[in-house]
N, C-alpha and C positions, 0 to 999 in steps of 0.2 A: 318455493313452489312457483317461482313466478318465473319459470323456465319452462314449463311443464308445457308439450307438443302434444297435440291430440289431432295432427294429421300424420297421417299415415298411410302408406300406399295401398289401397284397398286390394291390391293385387294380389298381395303375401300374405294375409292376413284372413286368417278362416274366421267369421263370423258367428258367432252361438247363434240361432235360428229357430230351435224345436224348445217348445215351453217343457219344464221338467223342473229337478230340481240341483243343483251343482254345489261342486264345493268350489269354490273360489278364489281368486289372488288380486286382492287391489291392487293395480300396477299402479297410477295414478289420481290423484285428484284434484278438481278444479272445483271452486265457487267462481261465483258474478262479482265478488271485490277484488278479486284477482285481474279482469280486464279493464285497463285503465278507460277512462270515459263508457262505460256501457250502465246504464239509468233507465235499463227497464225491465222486467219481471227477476226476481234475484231467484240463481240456480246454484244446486250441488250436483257437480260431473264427477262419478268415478267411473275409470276405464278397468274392467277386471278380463281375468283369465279365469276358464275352466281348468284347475289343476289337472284334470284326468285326459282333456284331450287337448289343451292348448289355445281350442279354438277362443275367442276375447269378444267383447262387445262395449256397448258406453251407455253407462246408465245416467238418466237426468234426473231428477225432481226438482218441481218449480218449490220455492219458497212461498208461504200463505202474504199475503200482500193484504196493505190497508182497503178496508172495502166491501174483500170478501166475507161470504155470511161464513158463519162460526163452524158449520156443518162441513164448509167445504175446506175452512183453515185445520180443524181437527183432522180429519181425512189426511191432509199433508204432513201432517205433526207427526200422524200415526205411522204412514209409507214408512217416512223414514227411520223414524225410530226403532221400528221392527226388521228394516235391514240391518241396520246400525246393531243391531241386538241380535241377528242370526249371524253377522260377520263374527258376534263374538265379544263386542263390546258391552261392558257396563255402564247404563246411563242411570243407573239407581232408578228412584220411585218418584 
């Protein structure tokens, strides 16, 4: 993963844009341990495709950091897990 390009020529590339609901293709992913020397808020980058029309976008979620109140760490816990869980995946109980 540690090849993984997430520029891309904004020219070729039809952007998702209208809220709804899609099925999906994870082309890529990236976390924050992946960029050498970067030491501040830690992120999960996946770049996906709408199977139906192509068009792709880049989704972030920040990681819950030392500090924050509990309210807003479960909040992030939750985002992603329930992506993680509609892409398909099993994270048990």
């Amino acid at each position: 993963m540690d090849d993984l390009d997430f520029t891309q020529d904004e020219q070729t590339t039809q952007y998702i844009k209208r809220k709804g609901v899609y099925l999906i293709k994870v082309l890529e992913f990236e976390n924050s341990k992946h960029k050498e020397g970067y030491n501040k808020t830690h992120f999960i980058k996946f770049k996906v495709e709408d199977e139906v029309t192509g068009n792709k976008t880049n989704l972030l979620f920040w990681m819950p950091k030392q500090g924050e109140s509990p309210e807003r760490t479960a909040l992030k816990k939750k985002l992603i897990k329930e992506f993680l869980e509609n892409l398909g995946c099993n994270l048990g109980q």
